[in-house]
C-alpha positions as CSV (number, residue, x, y, z in Angstrom):
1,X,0.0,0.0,0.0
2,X,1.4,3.3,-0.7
3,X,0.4,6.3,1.2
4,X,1.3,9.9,0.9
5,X,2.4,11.4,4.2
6,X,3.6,15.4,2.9
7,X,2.3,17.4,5.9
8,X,2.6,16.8,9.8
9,X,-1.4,17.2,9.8
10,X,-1.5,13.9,7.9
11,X,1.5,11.9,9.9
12,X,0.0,13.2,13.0
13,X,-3.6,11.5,11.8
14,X,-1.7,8.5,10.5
15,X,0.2,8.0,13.9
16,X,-3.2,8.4,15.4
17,X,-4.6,5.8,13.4
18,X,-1.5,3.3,13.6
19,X,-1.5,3.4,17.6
20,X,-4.7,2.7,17.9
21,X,-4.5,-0.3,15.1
22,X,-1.7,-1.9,17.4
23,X,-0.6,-3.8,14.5
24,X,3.2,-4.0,13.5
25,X,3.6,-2.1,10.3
26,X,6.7,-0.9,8.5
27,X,7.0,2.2,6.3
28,X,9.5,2.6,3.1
29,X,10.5,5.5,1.5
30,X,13.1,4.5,-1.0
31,X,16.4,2.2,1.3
32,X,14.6,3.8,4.5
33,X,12.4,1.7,6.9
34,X,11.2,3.1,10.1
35,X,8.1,1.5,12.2
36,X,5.1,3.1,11.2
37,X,4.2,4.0,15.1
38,X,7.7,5.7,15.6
39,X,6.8,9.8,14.8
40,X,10.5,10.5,14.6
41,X,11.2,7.2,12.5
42,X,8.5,8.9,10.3
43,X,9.5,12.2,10.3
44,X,13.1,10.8,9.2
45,X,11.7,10.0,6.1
46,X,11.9,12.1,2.9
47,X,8.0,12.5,3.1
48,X,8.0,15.1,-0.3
49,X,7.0,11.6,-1.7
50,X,4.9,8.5,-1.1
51,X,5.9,6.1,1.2
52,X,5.2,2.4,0.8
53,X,3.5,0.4,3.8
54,X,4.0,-3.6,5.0
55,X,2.4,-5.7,7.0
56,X,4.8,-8.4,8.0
C-alpha cells in the first residue's frame, strides 16, 4: 500500500490511526524503513514523496 504522508497534519492523523491499530507495520521510503508508530522514524523520512506500507 502506498500512502502519501507530505504534511505533519497527515503523519499526525496516521500515527493516530497506527497506535490505535496496534498492528506491527513498517514504512518505506526509497532504502529507508522506520516503524510506522515511531513519529521521529516517520518524520526521518523524505516525506516530499509517497511512502510504501507492509504488514509483515
Amino acid at each position: 500500500m502506498i500512502v502519501s504522508l507530505n504534511s505533519i497534519e497527515l503523519v499526525k492523523k496516521f500515527t493516530e490511526i497506527i497506535l490505535k491499530n496496534k498492528k506491527h507495520i513498517i514504512v518505506i521510503n526509497r532504502d529507508y524503513r522506520a516503524d510506522a508508530d515511531s513519529i521521529i522514524g516517520l518524520f526521518s523520512l523524505d516525506l516530499a514523496n509517497p511512502i510504501t506500507l507492509k504488514f509483515p
